[in-house]
N, C-alpha and C positions, 0 to 999 in steps of 0.2 A: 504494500500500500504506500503510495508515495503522499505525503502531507507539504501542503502548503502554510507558512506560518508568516503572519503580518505583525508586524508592528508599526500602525499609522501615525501620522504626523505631518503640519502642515506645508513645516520645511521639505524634512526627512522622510520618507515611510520607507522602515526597512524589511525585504522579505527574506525569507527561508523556506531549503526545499530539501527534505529529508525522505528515506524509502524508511519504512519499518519492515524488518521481516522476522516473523515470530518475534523472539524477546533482541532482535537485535537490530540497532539504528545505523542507516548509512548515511553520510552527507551528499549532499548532491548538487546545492548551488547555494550560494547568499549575496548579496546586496542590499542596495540601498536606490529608492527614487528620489532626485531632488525635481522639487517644484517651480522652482527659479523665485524671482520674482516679481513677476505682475500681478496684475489685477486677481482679485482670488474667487471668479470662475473659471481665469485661466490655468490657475495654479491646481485649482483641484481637477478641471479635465486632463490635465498632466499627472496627477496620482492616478485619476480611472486608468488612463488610457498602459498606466506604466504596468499596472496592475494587471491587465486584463494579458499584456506581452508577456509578462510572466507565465501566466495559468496558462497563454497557447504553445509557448517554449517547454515546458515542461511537463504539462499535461497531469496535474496532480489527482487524484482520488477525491481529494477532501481538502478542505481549508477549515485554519483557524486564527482570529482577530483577537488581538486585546483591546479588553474594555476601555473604555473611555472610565478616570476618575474624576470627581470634583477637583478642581484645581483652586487656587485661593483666590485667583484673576477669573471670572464667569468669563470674560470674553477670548479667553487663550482655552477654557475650556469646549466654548460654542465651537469656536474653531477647529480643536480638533475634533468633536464631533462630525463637526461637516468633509475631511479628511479621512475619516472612518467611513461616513456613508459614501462616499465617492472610492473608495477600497472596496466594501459590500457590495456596490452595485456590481463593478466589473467580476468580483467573483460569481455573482449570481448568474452573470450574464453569461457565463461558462457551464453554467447546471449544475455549479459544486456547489455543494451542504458546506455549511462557514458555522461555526465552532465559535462561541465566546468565553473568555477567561480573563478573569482579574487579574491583576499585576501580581498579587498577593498569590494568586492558583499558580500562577505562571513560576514565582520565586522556589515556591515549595515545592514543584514539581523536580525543579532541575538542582537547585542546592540544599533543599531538606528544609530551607527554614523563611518564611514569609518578610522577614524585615533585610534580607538579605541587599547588599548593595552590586549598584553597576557590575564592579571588574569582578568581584565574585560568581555572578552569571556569565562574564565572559568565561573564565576560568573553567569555571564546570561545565560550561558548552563546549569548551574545547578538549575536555576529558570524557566527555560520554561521546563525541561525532570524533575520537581520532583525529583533531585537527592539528596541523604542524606547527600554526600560530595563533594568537589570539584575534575573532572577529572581532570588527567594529561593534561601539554599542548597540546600534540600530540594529544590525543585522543579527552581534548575537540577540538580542531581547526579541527578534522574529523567529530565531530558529528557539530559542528557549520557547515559544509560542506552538510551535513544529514538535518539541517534545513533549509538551503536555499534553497537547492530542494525541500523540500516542499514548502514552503511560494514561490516557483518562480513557482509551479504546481498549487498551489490555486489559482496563481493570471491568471494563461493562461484559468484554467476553468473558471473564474470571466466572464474574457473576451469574451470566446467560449462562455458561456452561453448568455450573455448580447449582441453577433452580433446575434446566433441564433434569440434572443427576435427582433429583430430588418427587421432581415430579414421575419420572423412568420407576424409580422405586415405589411410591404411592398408587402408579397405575399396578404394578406388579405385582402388591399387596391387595389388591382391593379382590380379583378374583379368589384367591387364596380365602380370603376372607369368606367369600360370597359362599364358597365352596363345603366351607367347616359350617357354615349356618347349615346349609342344605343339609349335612350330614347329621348335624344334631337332630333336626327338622324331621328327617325319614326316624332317624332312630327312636324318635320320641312318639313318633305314631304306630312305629311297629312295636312298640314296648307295652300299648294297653291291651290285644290280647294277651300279649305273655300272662301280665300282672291276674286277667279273668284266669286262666289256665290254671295258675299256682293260687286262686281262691281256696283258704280253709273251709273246707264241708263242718257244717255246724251240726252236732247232735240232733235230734228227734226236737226236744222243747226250746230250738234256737240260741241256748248258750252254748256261748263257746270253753274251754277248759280255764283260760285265764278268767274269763267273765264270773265264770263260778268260783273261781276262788276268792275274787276281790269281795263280790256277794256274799262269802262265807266268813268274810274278815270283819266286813261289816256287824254282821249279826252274831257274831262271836263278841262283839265290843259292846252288841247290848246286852250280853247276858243271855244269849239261848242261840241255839242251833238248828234249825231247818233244813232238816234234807230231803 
């Protein structure tokens, strides 16, 4: 499965292109799009468009974006929202499924720990993808993007697989079950002849031998004996 991973921006938007196969990650391209600087329809049709040369170059399975967070400037944050949606669209425009993940998902995923800083995600991007040097920030914080979609795919099949097992054995159980009722079922209908068969025959005057004797307990405790 080859994964595509963005990190937008209105400057910068850096990408990442990784294969997964089973538990192991290949590198495959990284980058960065600058926007220049003009007018910022221009600048953002230059992310779509950079965006979209990516996904046809490489042809990835899947993509995935980081979140936009509140920034302490609303107006540095609108923006890159609008850098994010001009990212989105050219992925959609490709018929790829686009993945979102927090900065914070994205930290824990690749370094273990969510408060984790810049050159530290470089570092450990460039110890899980083999690489001979340290990417840029942009690019690794896109392919750190590129890993978390995987390790968040490993862990959905982890799971898919382990209810399948789950439900495999509950179907498996259920006949077995179904099976031992029936058998109690016959056995317990065939057991009321038995039980008339092995009826004790009562004497001539309807008592039985213990009956008479409880009867004879009795009236020995009032003082006389009837027989």
């Amino acid at each position: 499965m080859i994964i595509l991973g963005i990190d937008p921006g209105l400057r910068t938007t850096g990408f990442g292109v990784i294969q997964k196969q089973g538990s192991k990650l290949r590198y495959i391209a990284s980058g960065t799009i600058k926007s220049g600087e003009g007018d910022l329809p221009t600048r953002l049709k230059v992310i779509l468009d950079g965006v979209s040369q990516v996904a046809a170059t490489y042809r990835p399975d899947c993509a995935a974006i980081e979140q936009v967070f509140v920034n302490v400037n609303p107006q540095s944050t609108l923006l890159l929202g609008q850098a994010r949606g001009a990212a989105i669209c050219a992925l959609v425009s490709h018929t790829l499924s686009v993945a979102e993940y927090s900065p914070t998902q994205v930290k824990q995923a690749v370094v273990g720990t969510g408060r984790a800083a810049k050159p530290q995600v470089q570092d450990m991007v460039a110890r899980l993808l083999a690489l001979p040097g340290l990417p840029g920030t942009d690019a690794a914080d896109a392919l750190g993007v590129a890993i978390c979609h995987a390790h968040s795919q490993a862990t959905l099949a982890l799971v898919g697989s382990m209810a399948a097992a789950r439900l495999a054995e509950a179907t498996a159980k259920t006949p077995a079950r179904k099976t031992a009722r029936g058998a109690k079922a016959q056995q317990g209908a065939s057991a009321a002849p038995a039980g008339q068969a092995e009826a004790v025959a009562l004497p001539a005057d309807g008592r039985s031998a213990p009956a008479k004797a409880v009867l004879a307990g009795l009236r020995m405790r009032r003082g006389r004996l009837v027989g």
